[in-house]
C-alpha positions as CSV (number, residue, x, y, z in Angstrom):
1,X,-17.4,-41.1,8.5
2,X,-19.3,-38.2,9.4
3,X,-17.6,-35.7,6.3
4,X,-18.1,-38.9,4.0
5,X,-22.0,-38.9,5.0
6,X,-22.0,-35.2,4.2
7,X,-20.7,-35.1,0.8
8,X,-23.5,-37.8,0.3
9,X,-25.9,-36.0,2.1
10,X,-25.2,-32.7,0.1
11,X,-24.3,-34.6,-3.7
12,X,-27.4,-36.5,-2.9
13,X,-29.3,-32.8,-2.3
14,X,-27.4,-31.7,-5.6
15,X,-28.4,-34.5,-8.0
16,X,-31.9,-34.5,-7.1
17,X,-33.1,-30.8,-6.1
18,X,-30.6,-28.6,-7.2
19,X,-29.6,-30.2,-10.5
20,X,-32.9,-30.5,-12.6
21,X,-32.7,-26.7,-12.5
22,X,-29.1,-26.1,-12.8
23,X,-28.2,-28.4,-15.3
24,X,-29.7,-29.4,-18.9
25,X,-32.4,-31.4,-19.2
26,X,-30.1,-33.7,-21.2
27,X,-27.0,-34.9,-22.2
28,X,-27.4,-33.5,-25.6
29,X,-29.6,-31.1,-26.8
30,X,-30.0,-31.9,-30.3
31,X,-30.3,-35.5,-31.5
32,X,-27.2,-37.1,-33.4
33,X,-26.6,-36.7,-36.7
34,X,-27.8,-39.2,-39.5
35,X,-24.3,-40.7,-40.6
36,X,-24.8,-40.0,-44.2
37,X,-24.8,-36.5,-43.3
38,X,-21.6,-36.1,-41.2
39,X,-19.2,-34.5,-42.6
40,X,-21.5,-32.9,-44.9
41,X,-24.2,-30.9,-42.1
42,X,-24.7,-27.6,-42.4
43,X,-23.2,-25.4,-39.8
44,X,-25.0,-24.5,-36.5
45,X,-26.4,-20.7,-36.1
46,X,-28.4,-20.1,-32.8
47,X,-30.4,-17.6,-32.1
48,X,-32.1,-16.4,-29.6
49,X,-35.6,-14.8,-29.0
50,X,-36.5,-11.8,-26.5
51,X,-34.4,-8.9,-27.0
52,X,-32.7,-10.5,-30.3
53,X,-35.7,-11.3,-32.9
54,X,-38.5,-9.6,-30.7
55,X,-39.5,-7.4,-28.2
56,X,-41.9,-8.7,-25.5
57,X,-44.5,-5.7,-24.3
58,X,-47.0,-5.8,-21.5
59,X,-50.0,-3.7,-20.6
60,X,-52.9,-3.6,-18.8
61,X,-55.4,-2.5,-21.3
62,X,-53.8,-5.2,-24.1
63,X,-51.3,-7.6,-22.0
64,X,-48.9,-9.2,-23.5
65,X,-47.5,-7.7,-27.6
66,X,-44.7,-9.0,-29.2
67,X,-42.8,-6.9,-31.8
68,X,-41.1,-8.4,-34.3
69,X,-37.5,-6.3,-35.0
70,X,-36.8,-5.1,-38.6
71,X,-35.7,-7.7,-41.0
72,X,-36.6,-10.6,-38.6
73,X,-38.4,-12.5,-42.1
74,X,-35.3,-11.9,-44.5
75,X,-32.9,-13.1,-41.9
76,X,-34.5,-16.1,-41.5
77,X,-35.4,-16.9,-45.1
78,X,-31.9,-15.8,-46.4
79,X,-30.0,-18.2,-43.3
80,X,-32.2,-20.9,-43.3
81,X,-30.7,-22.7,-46.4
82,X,-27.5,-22.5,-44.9
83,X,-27.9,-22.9,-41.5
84,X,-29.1,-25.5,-38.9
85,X,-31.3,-22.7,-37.6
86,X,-31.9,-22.8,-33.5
87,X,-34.1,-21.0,-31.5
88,X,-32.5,-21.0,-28.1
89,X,-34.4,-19.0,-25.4
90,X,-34.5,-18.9,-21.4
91,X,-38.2,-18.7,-21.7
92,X,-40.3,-21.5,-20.7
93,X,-41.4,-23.7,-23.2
94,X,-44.9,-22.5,-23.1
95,X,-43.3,-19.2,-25.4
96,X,-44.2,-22.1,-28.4
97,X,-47.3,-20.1,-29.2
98,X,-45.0,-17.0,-29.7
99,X,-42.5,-18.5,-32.0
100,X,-45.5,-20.3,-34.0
101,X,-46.4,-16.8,-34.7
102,X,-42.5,-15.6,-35.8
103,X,-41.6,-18.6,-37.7
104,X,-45.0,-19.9,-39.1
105,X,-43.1,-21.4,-41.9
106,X,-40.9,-23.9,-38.9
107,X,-37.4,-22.5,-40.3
108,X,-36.2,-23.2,-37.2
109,X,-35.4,-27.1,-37.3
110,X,-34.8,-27.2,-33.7
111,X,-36.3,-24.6,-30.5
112,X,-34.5,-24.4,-26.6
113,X,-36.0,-23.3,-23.7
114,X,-35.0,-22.4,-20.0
115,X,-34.9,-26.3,-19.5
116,X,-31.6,-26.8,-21.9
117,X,-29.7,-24.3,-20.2
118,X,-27.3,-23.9,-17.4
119,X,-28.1,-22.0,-14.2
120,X,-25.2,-20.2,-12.3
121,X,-23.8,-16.7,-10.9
122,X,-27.6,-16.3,-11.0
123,X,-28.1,-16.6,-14.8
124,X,-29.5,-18.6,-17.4
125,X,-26.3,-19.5,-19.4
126,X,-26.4,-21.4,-23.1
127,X,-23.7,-23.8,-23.0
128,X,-22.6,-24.6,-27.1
129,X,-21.1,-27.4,-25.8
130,X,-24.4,-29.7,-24.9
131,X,-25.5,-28.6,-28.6
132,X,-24.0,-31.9,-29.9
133,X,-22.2,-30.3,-33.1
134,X,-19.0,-29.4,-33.9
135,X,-18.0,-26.0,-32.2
136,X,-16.0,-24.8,-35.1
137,X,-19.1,-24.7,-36.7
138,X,-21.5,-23.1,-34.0
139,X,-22.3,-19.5,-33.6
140,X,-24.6,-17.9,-31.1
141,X,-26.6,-13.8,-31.7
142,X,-27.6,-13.3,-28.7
143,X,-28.5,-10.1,-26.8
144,X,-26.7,-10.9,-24.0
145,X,-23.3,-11.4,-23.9
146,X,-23.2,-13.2,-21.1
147,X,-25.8,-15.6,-22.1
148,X,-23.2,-17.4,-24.1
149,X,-20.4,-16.7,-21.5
150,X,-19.5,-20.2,-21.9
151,X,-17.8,-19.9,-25.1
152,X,-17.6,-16.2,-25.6
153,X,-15.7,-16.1,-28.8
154,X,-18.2,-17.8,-30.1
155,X,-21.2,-15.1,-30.3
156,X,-22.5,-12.1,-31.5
157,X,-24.2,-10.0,-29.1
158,X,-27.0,-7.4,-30.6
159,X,-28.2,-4.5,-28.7
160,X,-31.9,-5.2,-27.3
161,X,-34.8,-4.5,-29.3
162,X,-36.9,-1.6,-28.1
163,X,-39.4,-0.2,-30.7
164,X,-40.0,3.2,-28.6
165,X,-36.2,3.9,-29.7
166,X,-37.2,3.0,-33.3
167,X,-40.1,4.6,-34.2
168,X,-39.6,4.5,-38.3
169,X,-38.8,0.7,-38.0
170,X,-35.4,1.5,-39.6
171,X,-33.4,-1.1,-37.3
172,X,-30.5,-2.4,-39.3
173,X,-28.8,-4.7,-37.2
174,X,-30.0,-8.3,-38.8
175,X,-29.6,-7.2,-42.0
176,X,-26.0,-6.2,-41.6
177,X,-25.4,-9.4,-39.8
178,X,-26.1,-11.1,-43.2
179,X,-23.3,-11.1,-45.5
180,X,-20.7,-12.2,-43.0
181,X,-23.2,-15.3,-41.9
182,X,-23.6,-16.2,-45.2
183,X,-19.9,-16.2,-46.4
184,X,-18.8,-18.1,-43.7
185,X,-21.5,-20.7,-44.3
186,X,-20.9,-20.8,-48.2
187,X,-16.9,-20.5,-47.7
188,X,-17.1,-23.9,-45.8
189,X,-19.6,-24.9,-48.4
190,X,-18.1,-23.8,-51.8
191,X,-14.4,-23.9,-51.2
192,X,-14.2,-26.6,-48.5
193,X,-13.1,-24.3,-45.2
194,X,-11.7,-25.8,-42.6
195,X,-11.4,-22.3,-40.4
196,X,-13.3,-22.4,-37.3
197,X,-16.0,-20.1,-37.3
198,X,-14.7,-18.1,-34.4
199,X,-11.9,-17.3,-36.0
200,X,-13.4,-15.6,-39.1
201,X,-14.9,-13.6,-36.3
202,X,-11.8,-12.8,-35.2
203,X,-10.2,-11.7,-38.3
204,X,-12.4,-9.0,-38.6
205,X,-11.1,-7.3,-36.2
206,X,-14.2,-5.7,-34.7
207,X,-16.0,-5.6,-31.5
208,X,-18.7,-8.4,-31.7
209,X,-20.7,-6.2,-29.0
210,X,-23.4,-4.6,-31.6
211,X,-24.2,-1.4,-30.4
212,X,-24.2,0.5,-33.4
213,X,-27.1,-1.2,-35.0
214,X,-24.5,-3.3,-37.3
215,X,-22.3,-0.3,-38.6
216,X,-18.7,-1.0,-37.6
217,X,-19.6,-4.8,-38.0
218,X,-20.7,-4.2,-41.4
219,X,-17.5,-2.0,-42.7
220,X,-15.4,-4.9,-41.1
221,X,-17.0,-7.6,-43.2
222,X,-16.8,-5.4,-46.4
223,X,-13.1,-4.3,-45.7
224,X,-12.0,-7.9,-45.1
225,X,-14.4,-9.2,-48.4
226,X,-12.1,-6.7,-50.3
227,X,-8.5,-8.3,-49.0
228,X,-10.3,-12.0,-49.9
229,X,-11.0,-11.0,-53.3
230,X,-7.8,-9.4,-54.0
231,X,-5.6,-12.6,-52.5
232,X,-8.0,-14.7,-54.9
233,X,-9.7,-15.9,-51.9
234,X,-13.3,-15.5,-52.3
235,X,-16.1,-18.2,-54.2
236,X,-16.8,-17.1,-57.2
237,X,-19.8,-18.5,-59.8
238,X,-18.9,-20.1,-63.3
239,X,-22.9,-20.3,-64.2
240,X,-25.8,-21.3,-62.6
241,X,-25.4,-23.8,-59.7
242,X,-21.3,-24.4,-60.3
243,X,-18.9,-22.8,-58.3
244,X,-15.1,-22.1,-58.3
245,X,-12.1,-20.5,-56.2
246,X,-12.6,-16.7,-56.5
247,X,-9.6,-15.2,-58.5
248,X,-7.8,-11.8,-57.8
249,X,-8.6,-10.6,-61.6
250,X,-11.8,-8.8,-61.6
251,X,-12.2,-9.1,-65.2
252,X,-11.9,-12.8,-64.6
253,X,-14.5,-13.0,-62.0
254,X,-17.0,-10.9,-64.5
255,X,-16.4,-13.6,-67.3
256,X,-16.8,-16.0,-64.6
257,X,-20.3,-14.8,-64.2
258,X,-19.4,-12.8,-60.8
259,X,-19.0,-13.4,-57.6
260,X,-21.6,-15.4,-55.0
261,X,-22.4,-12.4,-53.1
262,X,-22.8,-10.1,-56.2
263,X,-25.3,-12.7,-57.3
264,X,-27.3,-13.4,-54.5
265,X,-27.5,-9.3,-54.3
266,X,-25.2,-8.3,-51.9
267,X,-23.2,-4.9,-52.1
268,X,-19.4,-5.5,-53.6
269,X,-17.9,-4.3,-50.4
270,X,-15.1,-1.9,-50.0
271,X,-12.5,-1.5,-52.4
């Protein structure tokens, strides 16, 4: 009886001091999807804030700066028509002033705080699995690995933002990001995908710790667009808002009207 009124004592401790910091504030983080949209949502792309899209600075003389990293605007605008964009920070909610100020268009659809993740080994960990979406289609950029810990094969993890260590503002990283976000999107999209995001992560065999400012990342996702379009595998464009399987023949894909990445802009990659 006595060990019987302990575990109650201590689960009672749990649920009501312990958990309403350690735990979610909810079973799922994002509401349900409309059911005339499953099977048809856009894919998930979290992102988080301090460190990954801005650098938080205090002083005395000004207090509190934030500085936006390069690119932060074209990222969003060129993801958000793809994505389910979603701020996920361990910030308190009352950062909403701050991410008025980044997003003032509300690309984001949906923002996190500190109360939607999961507290242990003394961290504030973003579990993808409260998210309520499919996982296949979830990936985290984060600045800390081991912020998505969870479900590691699942992120990309940028180096932290510090402006003193880019004084010329020519940070690449987001912009490199780019192309691979969008092809896995628009592969899913165009051609009808079924490859778990994760894995497309995989098969570019490089680390998905950005140090580098998006280098070796960026080679890996041209290299591996050049074996796609020579096995015939990437989306190509007939003419203006109709799409095809990409073909091997390059004289084929020019008479096709070229490929989706050469139209939206993007370099042909490695050949």
């Amino acid at each position: 009886m006595a060990l019987y009124n302990r575990f109650t004592v201590s689960d009672t401790i749990y649920e009501n001091v312990i958990a309403p910091y350690a735990e979610p504030s909810r079973e799922k983080l994002l509401p349900d999807l409309p059911p005339n949209v499953k099977g048809r949502e856009k894919p998930t792309l979290v992102i988080s804030l301090d460190g990954t899209l801005i650098e938080s600075q205090w002083t005395r003389q000004f207090g509190w700066r934030y500085i936006k990293r390069p690119g932060v605007d074209d990222f969003l605008r060129q993801l958000h028509p793809l994505y389910e964009l979603v701020l996920w920070t361990d910030a308190q909610n009352t950062a909403d002033p701050v991410v008025d100020r980044l997003d003032p268009q509300r690309l984001f659809r949906h923002r996190l705080y500190r109360d939607a993740t999961t507290y242990m080994q003394g961290e504030h960990k973003k579990d993808l699995r409260a998210l309520n979406r499919d996982l296949d289609k979830v990936l985290i950029i984060d600045c800390s690995a081991s912020s998505f810990s969870l479900q590691p094969k699942h992120g990309i993890a940028v180096k932290p933002y510090r402006v003193e260590q880019d004084p010329l503002k020519e940070d690449s990283t987001l912009k490199n990001l780019v192309p691979f976000l969008q092809f896995v999107a628009l592969n899913q999209r165009l051609k009808g995908s079924t490859t778990p995001f994760h894995k497309e992560l995989e098969a570019l065999g490089v680390s998905t710790t950005i140090e580098d400012g998006g280098v070796a990342f960026q080679k890996a996702v041209d290299a591996r667009f050049a074996e796609l379009r020579t096995a015939g595998k990437m989306p190509m464009q007939r003419g203006r808002g109709s799409f095809m399987g990409g073909g091997g023949d390059s004289s084929g894909a020019a008479a096709a009207g070229g490929s989706v990445w050469e139209r939206m802009g993007l370099r042909k990659g490695a050949q």
